[in-house]
Phi, psi and omega in degrees: 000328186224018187152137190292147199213144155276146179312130159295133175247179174285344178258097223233119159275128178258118200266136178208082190272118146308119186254139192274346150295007190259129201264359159195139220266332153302315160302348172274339189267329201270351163268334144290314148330300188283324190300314179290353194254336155297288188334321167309304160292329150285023188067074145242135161267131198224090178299324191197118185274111224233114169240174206205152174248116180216134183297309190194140186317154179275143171315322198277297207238358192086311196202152201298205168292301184282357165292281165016279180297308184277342137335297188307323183295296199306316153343255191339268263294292197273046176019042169299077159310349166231151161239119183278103165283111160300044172181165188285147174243165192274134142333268177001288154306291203283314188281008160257330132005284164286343178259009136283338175269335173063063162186173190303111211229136198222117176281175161280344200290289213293000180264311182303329245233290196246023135302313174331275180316343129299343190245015207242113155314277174334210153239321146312324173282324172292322151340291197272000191268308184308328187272334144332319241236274203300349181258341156293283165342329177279326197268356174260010198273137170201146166359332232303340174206079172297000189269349162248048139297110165348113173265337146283139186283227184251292197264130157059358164089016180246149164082163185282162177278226160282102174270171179251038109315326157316308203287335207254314143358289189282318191305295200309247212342293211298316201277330179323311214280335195282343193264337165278012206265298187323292171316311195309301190324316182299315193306325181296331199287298153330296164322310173276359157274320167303339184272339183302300189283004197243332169273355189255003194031062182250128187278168183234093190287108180250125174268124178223158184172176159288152174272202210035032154294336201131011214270298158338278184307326178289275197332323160292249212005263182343302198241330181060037183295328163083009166280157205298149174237122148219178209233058172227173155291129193087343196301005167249108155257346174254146188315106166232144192243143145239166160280108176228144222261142178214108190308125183091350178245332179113209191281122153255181174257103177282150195190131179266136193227163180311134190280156156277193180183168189320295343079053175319125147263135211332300121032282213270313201299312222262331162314292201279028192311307208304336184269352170256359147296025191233001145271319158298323199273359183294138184301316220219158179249104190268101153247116221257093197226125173314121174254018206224317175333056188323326164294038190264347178284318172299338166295298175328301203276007199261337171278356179279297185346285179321297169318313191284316162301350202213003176069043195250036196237004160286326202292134203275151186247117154273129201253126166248110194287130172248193164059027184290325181303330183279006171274144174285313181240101175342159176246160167304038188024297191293314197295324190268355206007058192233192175236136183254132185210172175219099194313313204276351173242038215339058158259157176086000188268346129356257181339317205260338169308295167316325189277328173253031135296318165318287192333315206251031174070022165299144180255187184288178217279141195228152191254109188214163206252153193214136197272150203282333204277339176294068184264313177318290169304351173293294186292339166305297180276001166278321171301320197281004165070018169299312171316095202244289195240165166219168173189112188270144214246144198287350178277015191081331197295175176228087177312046191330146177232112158260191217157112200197129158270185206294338172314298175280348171274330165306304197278316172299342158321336195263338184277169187285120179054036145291106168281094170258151156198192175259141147288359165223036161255190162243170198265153183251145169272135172255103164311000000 
């Protein structure tokens, strides 16, 4: 974009260096792993995964000389033209890189940046993927052609001018502020509708997780919203709400939101605010984990990591295990104290429906008499999926069995000649 690079191809060797500070050599692997499997999702063939042992990076190049040389060979070997490096590099370090190896040097940052960008629908996704993009760009300006500098200033010709590094500086800085100019706007736009459901007291259900757990397929379960699925990393990046009916409590709003990952760069958290307020701003947290993983205790923690970083780890959380059908011997719910379901074969989600009823404080099943001419408060509560038993009484009146949280019980407290109790209470009369 600002100094000539050689082309990217499709064929790729991946670099994976181990730090004698790194505390477990399985997590080194399992990160090679995942680098190979972005790659992938971007259309990269990843020939060979090539590692190296350093106490601490070389300054120059990331790795000594003699890696150097054997990159270069297996490059030749698998007629490779790009290298996917796992870990972030200096402008520096990566151009000199490339110009020893004479191909293309790919971060993980920058693997990320264009899936992102392949995958961004929205208009707001393209927004934040683009400011992504220019805020990455910047940590990337380097020398590449001094030979077009200014050598003159503006007034009588003294002194040097703009060189172009400066020049591509203010371009960078200019195309920022027009894309944060924009984002403000969507962002205003988002904030009155969350202030809109919060005067209308309607919650808000945020699915959150690593990606490729399911969050997208559970979320079609769920809503039959029909958003795209694929079994790749990242294939949801822009934000979608639905309505979804939660007996006793009513309609909340759900929303699928962008999966995490390991090492997030900073970057993407901070391009993507405006879409991970809809996760600060949630009653509640569907966290959403491959239960088929083996690794999944390291996913939980790379997403509280995540949760934490964007101020979201006070928000109360439901851990939901998905993907139960890919198990060979089910796991134990209780032990796990989450909920187990299977998006694609939509089992458990009754349960989980249930569960974040719990969550959003339905209580045990509480009982109210209804006056016979009230068929209006009757029909409320049957829309609202309260209605557990009924029983009509010889005096016309009605007898409700509910499922409610404290909200709905509050508002039926306000009506007239309402007979509320507990079932193991005693009933208070409302005039």
């Amino acid at each position: 974009m600002f100094f000539e690079r050689p082309d990217a191809g499709r064929k790729a060797v991946l670099l994976q260096v181990n730090f004698k500070s790194d505390f477990a050599r399985k997590a080194m692997t399992d990160s090679a792993d995942e680098c190979g499997d972005l790659a992938r999702t971007a259309g990269v063939d990843v020939a060979e995964i090539v590692t190296a042992s350093r106490t601490a990076p070389h300054r120059r190049s990331y790795v000594g000389e003699g890696k150097l040389v054997e990159l270069g060979s297996r490059l030749a070997a698998h007629g490779a033209d790009l290298l996917v490096v796992n870990h972030e590099l200096s402008a520096t370090q990566q151009r000199n890189l490339e110009q020893a190896l004479c191909c293309r040097v790919m971060t993980r940052t920058e693997l990320i940046l264009c899936i992102f960008a392949e995958h961004a629908r929205s208009y707001e996704g393209q927004l934040q993927v683009e400011l992504a993009q220019l805020k990455h760009a910047q940590t990337r300006l380097v020398r590449g052609w001094t030979h077009l500098d200014r050598q003159k200033g503006g007034i009588n010709l003294r002194g040097v001018g703009e060189t172009q590094l400066e020049l591509d500086q203010r371009m960078l800085s200019e195309r920022m502020k027009a894309v944060q100019k924009k984002l403000g706007v969507v962002e205003r736009r988002r904030g009155q509708g969350r202030r809109q459901r919060r005067r209308s007291k309607v919650r808000t259900v945020s699915l959150v997780g690593y990606t490729n757990t399911g969050k997208s397929t559970l979320f079609n379960a769920l809503t039959q919203a029909g958003v795209a699925v694929e079994d790749k990393l990242f294939a949801t990046l822009d934000t979608t709400m639905r309505r979804l009916a939660i007996p006793g409590v009513g309609e909340v709003v759900l929303a699928d939101t962008v999966g995490f990952i390991s090492h997030l760069p900073h970057t993407l958290v901070e391009a993507f605010k405006a879409t991970l307020e809809e996760v600060t701003g949630a009653d509640l947290l569907l966290h959403v984990v491959d239960a088929s993983d083996p690794d999944n205790h390291e996913r939980i923690a790379d997403v509280k990591d995540v949760l934490k970083e964007i101020g979201a780890e006070t928000i109360p959380t439901l851990m939901v295990f998905n993907k139960i059908d890919a198990l060979s011997t089910p796991g134990d719910c209780a032990s796990d104290g989450g909920v187990w379901v299977s998006a694609l074969r939509l089992s458990g989600l009754e349960d989980l429906v249930r569960a974040v009823g719990v969550e959003f404080g339905v209580t045990s099943p509480t009982e109210v008499l209804l006056p016979a001419e009230d068929g209006r408060t009757r029909a409320w509560l049957y829309d609202l999926g309260a209605v557990i038993a009924e029983q009509i009484n010889e005096d016309g009146s009605v007898a409700l069995t509910l499922r409610a949280d404290a909200y709905l019980l509050e508002r039926l407290s306000r009506l007239p000649k309402v007979l509320l109790q507990t079932v193991a209470g005693q009933p208070r009369i409302y005039p």
